[in-house]
ZALO-711937 format. One record per residue (C-alpha): y, x, z; residue in three letters. Coordinates in steps of 0.1 Angstrom, whole numbers. Last residue first. Example, Ala and Ser with C-alpha at 12.3 -4.5 7.8 and 13.67 -1.06 7.14 Angstrom:
+-------+-------+-------+-----+
|    yy |    xx |    zz | res |
+-------+-------+-------+-----+
|   -11 |   137 |    71 | Ser |
|   -45 |   123 |    78 | Ala |
+-------+-------+-------+-----+
# end
This chain:
+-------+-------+-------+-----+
|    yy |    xx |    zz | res |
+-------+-------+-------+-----+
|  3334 |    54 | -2026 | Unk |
|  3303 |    42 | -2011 | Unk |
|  3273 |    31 | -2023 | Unk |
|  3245 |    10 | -1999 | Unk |
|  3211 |     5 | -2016 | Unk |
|  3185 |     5 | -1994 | Unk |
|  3175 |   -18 | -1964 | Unk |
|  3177 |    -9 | -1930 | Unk |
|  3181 |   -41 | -1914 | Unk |
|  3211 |   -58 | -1935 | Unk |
|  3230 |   -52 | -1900 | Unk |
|  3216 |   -18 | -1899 | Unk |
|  3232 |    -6 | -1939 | Unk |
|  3261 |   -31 | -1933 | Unk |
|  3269 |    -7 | -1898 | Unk |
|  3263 |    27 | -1916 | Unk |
|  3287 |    14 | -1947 | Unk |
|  3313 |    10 | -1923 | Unk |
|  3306 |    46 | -1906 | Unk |
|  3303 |    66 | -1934 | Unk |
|  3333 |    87 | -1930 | Unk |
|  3321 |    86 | -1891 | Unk |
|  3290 |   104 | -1909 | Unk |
|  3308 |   133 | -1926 | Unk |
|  3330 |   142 | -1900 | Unk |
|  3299 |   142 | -1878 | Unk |
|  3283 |   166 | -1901 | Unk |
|  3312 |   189 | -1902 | Unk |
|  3316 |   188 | -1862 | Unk |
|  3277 |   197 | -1864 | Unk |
|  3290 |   233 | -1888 | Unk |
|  3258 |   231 | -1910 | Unk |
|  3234 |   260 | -1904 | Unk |
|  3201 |   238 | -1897 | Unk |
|  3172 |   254 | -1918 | Unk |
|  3165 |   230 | -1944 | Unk |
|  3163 |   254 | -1971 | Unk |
|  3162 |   235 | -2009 | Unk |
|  3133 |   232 | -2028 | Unk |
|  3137 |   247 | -2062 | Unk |
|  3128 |   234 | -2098 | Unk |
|  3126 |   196 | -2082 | Unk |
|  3122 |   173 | -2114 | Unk |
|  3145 |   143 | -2120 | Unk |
|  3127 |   119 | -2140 | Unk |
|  3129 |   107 | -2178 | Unk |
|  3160 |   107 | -2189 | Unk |
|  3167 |   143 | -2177 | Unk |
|  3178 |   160 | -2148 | Unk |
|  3162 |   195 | -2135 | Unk |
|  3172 |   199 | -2097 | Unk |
|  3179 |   230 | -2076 | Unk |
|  3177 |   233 | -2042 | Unk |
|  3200 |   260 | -2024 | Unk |
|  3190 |   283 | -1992 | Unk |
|  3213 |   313 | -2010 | Unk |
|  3179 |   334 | -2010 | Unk |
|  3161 |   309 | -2028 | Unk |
|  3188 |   297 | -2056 | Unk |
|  3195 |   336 | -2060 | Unk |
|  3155 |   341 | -2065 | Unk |
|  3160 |   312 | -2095 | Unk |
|  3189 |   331 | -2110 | Unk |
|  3166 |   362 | -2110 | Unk |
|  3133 |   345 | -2126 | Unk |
|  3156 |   334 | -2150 | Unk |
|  3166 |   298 | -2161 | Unk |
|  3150 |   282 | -2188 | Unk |
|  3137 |   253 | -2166 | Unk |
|  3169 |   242 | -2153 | Unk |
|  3191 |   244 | -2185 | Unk |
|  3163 |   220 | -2208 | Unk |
|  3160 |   200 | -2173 | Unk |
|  3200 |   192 | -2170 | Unk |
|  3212 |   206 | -2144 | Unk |
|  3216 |   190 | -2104 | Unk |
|  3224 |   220 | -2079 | Unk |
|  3215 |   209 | -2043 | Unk |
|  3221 |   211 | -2008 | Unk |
|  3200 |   201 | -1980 | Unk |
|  3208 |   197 | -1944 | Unk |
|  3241 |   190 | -1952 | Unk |
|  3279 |   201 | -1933 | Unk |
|  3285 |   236 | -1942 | Unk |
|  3252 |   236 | -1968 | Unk |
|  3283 |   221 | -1990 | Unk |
|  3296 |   257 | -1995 | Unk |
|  3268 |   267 | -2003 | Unk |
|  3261 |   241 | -2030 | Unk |
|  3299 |   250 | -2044 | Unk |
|  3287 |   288 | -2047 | Unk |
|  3256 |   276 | -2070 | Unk |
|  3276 |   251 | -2092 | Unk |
|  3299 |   282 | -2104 | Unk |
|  3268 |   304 | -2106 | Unk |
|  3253 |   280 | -2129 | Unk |
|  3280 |   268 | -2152 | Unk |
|  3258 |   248 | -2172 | Unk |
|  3256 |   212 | -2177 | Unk |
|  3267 |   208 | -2137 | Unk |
|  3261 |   181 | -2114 | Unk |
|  3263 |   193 | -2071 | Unk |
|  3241 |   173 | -2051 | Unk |
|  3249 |   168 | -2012 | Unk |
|  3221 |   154 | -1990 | Unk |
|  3226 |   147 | -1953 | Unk |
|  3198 |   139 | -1928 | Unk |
|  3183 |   122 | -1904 | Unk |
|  3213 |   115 | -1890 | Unk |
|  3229 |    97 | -1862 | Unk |
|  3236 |   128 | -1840 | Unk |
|  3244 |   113 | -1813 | Unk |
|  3230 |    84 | -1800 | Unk |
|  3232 |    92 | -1760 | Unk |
|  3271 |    91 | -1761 | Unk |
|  3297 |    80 | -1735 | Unk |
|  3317 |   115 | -1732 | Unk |
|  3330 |   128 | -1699 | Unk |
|  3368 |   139 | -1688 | Unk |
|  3377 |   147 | -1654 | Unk |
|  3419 |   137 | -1650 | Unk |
|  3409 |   116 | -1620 | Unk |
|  3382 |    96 | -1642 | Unk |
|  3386 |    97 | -1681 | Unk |
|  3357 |    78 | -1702 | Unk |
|  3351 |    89 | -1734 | Unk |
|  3342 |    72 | -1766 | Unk |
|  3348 |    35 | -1757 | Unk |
|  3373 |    35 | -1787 | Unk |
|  3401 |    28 | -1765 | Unk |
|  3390 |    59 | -1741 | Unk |
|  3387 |    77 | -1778 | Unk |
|  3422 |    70 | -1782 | Unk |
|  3430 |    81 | -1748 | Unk |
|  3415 |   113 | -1756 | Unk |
|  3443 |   116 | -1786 | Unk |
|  3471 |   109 | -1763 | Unk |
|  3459 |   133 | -1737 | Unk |
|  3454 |   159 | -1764 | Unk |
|  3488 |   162 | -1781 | Unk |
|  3502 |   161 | -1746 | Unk |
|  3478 |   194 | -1739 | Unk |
|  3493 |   211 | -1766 | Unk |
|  3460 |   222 | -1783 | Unk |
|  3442 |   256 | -1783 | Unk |
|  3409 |   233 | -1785 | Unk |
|  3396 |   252 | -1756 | Unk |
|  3428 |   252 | -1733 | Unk |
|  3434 |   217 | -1743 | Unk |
|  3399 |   207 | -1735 | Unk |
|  3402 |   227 | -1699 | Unk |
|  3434 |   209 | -1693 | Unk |
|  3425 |   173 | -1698 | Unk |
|  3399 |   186 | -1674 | Unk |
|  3360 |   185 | -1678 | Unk |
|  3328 |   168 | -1669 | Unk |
|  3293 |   174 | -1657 | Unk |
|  3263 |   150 | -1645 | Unk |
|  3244 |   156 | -1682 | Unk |
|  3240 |   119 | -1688 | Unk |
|  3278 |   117 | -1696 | Unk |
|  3279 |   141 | -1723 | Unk |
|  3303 |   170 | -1722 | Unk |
|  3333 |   166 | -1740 | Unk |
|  3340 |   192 | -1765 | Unk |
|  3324 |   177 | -1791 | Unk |
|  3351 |   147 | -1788 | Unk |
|  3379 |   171 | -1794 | Unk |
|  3362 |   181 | -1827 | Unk |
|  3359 |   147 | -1837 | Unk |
|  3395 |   136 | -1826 | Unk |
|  3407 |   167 | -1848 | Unk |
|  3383 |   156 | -1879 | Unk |
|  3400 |   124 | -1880 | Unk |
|  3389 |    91 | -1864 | Unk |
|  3359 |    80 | -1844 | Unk |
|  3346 |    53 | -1860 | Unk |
|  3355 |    17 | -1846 | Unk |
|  3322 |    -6 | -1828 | Unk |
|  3321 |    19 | -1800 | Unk |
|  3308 |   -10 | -1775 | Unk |
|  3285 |     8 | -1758 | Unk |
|  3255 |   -14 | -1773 | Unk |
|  3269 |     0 | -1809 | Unk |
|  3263 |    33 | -1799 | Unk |
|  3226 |    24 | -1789 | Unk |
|  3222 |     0 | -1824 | Unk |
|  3234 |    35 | -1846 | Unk |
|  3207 |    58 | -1827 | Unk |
|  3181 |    27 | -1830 | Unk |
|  3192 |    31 | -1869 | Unk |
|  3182 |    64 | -1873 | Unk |
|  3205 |    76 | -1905 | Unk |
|  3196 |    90 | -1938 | Unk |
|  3231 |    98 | -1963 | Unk |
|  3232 |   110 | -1994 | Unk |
|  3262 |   130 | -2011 | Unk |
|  3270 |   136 | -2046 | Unk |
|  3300 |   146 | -2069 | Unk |
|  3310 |   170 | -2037 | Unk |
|  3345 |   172 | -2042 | Unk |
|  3365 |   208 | -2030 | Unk |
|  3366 |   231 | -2003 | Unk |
|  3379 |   211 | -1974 | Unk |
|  3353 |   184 | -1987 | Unk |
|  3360 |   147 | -2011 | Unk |
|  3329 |   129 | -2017 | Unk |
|  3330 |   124 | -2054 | Unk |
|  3303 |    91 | -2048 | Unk |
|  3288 |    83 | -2020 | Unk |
|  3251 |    73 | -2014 | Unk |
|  3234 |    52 | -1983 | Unk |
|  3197 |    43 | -1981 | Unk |
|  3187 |    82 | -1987 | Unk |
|  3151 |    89 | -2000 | Unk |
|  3149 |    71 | -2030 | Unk |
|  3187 |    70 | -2038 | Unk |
|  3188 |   102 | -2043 | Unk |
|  3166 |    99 | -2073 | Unk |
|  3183 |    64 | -2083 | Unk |
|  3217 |    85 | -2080 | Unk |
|  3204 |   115 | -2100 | Unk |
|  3191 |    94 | -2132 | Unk |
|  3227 |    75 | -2129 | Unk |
|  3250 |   108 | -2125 | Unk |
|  3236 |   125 | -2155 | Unk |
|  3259 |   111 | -2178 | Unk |
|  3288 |   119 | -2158 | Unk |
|  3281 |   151 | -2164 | Unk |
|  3291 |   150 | -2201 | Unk |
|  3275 |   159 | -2234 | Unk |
|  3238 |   151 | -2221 | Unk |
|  3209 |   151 | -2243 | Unk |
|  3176 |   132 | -2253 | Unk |
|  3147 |   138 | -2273 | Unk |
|  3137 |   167 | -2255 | Unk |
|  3165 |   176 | -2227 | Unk |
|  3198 |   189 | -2252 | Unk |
|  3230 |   200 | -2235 | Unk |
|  3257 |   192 | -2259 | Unk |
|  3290 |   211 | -2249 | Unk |
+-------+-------+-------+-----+
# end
């Protein structure tokens, strides 16, 4: 289908990907491509760190990223070091609803990591830079298929501060005063693409509801491109696959 914007038009969706990237792009140093989910692949997501939270986790040595999303989720369980509490092999098993064998081995990862530190079976986490975002843009592109676009953005407001639906501007700006309210009550930006600029139609909700183990998931995915992103000294530009 032929989606015409003025004097131009889009017949695929890859077509709008470059006018959506240099808008992302403006506000979010790092951008990946088809980033895959649990639900599906996110054709867009934008990354915004604090690089003094990226140098402090770096001064402790925790150089790797974290692993899977089972290490992250055990590591979220730890409490932090500068609180003064900790917790048993046991306790984290109990919570996680882990064999505690299973567990042990993957804490001891995250000893090797510089993650956690284990003393007399008393777990605590070495953290103080957590979480390294700013925030986390996902962009859905669609010529048409609105409601389809609109469930996969709220799906991806599970790990990003802001979610949006990318259409073509002729689509976006002939949509109904209804389809708009759904974009507003579901907490979803929407994005009119053309040629010329990429026009917000909808401002997304940046209420925090993301799942944080999500997020972090999300950001240890993105950790090599993180570490070029600080050591170039914040500059933009970074794409990953």
């Amino acid at each position: 289908m032929s989606v015409v914007t003025g004097r131009n038009s889009f017949t695929l969706e890859r077509e709008m990907a470059e006018y959506v990237y240099s808008w992302l792009n403006r506000a979010c140093p790092i951008v990946k491509r088809e980033f895959a989910t649990p639900w599906g692949v996110c054709d867009f997501v934008g990354i915004s760190i604090y690089p003094e939270r990226v140098c402090e986790r770096l001064r402790l040595g925790q150089r790797r990223p974290i692993g899977p999303f089972s290490r992250i989720d055990l590591l979220n369980r730890v409490p932090d070091r500068n609180t003064g509490t900790a917790v048993s092999i046991r306790a984290i098993a109990a919570q996680a609803r882990q064999n505690r064998s299973v567990v042990q081995e993957e804490l001891h990862r995250l000893v090797a990591g510089k993650f956690v530190a284990i003393t007399e079976g008393k777990v605590q986490k070495l953290n103080g830079w957590a979480p390294l975002h700013r925030s986390i843009v996902a962009v859905e592109l669609k010529l048409d298929r609105v409601r389809e676009a609109l469930d996969q953005a709220i799906s991806n407001r599970e790990f990003a501060t802001e979610s949006y639906v990318a259409l073509p501007e002729a689509v976006a700006s002939r949509l109904s005063e209804v389809k708009i309210r759904d974009f507003r009550r579901c907490g979803v930006g929407m994005l009119g693409v053309s040629t010329l600029r990429c026009r917000v139609h909808v401002m997304p909700s940046t209420q925090n509801v993301a799942n944080p183990v999500l997020q972090m998931h999300c950001i240890e995915r993105s950790w090599r491109a993180i570490q070029v992103l600080v050591a170039r000294g914040g500059q933009r530009g970074v794409i990953g696959n």
